[in-house]
C-alpha positions in Angstrom: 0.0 0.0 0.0 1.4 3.7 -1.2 1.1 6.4 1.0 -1.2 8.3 -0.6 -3.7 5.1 -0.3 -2.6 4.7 3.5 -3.7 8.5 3.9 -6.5 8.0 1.8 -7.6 4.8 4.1 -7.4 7.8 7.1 -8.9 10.1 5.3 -12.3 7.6 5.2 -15.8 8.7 4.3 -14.5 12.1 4.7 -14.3 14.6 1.9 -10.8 16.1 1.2 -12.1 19.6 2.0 -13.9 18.1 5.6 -10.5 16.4 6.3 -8.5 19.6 5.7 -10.7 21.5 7.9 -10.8 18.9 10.8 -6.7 19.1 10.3 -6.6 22.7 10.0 -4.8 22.5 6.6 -5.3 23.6 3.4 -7.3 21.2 1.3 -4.8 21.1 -1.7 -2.2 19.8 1.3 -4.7 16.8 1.1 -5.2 16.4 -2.2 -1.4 16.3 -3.2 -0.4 14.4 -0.3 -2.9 11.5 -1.3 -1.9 11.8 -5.5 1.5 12.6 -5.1 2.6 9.7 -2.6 4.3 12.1 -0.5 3.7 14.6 2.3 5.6 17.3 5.0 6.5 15.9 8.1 4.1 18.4 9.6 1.4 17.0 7.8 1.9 13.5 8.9 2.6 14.3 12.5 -1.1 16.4 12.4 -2.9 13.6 11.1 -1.1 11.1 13.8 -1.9 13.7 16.5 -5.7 14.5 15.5 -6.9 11.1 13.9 -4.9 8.8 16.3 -2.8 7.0 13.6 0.1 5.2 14.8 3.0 7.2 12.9 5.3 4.2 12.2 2.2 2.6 10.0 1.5 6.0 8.2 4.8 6.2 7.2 6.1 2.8 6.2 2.7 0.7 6.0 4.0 -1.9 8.8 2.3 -2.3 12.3 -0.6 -1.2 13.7 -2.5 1.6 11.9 -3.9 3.5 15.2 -2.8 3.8 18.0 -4.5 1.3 20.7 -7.0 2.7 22.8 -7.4 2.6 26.5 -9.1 -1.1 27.1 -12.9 -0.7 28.0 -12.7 2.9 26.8 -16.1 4.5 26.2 -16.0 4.7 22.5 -15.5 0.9 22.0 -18.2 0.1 24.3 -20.4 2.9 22.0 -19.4 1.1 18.8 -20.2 -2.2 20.3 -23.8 -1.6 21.1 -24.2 0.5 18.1 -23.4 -2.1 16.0 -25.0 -4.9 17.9 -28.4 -2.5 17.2 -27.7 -2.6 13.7 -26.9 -6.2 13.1 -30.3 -6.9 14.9 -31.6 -4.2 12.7 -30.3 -5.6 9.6 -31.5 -9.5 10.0 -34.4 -8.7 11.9 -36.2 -11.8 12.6 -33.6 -14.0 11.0 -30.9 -12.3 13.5 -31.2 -16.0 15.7 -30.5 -18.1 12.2 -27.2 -16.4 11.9 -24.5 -18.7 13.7 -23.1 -17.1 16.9 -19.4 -17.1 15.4 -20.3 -14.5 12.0 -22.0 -12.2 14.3 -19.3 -11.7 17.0 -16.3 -12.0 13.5 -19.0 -9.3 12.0 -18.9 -7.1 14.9 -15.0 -7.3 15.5 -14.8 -6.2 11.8 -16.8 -3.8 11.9 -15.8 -2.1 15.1 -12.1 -2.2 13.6 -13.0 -0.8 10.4 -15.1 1.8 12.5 -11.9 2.5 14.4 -9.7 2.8 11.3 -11.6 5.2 9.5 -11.9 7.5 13.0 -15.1 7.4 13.9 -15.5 9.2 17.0 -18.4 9.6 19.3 -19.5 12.1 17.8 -19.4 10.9 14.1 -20.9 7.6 14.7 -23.2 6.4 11.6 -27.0 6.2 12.3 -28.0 2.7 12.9 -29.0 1.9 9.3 -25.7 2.4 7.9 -24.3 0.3 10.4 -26.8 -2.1 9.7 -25.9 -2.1 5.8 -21.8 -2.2 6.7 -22.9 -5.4 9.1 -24.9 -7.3 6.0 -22.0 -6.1 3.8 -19.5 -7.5 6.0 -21.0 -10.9 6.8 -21.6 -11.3 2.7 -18.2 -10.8 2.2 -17.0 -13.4 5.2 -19.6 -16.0 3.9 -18.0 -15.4 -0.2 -14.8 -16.2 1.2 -15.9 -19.3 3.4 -17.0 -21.0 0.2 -14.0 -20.1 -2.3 
């Protein structure tokens, strides 16, 4: 993975204008970071600071990607329920027929996915969205069970 797809993986849902404003940069800063595979150190060490990256990964693409959070912190216990709510949501009354072991895998994914892209408490997708990145998910884990 390039740089500019690592900062692009950061960057998440966001647009580059949102993300430059949330950094407190100018939105071209983004935009040629992310094409040109490069970036100031004081870009990278902003995005590490504000985002929570882990800035060995942003820079080489080895180890974790974020920095690990405090266990039992608030936020994960957030993301947990929110995303339990959604994959109940999203099976409805099938949510029993799906096997104990692809629900907790889809939640782990999700909630690291969640993580990765920086959802905070405050940006946290409504409970539909969750509820189509859960079916998503599991669709994906059950295509790769059978290939």
């Amino acid at each position: 993975m390039t740089l500019g797809e690592r900062l692009r993986l950061v960057r998440g849902a966001d647009t580059q204008k949102a993300f430059a404003e949330a950094l407190g940069v100018h939105e071209n800063t983004v935009a040629n970071a992310e094409r040109r595979d490069s970036a100031t150190l004081d870009y990278l060490l902003r995005i590490a600071e504000v985002r929570g990256v882990n800035l060995h990964w942003l820079l080489t693409g080895h180890g974790a990607m974020r920095m690990e959070e405090p266990a039992g912190s608030l936020l994960q216990e957030k993301l947990t329920l929110a995303l339990a709510d959604a994959l109940r949501l999203a099976y409805g009354a099938r949510y029993a027929a799906v096997p104990l072991d692809t629900r907790a895998r889809a939640l782990r994914a999700g909630a690291a996915y969640l993580r990765a892209i920086g959802v905070s408490e405050d940006t946290l997708p409504d409970t539909e969205a969750l509820a189509k990145l859960l079916k998503l998910t599991i669709e994906v884990m059950r295509a790769q069970e059978q290939s």
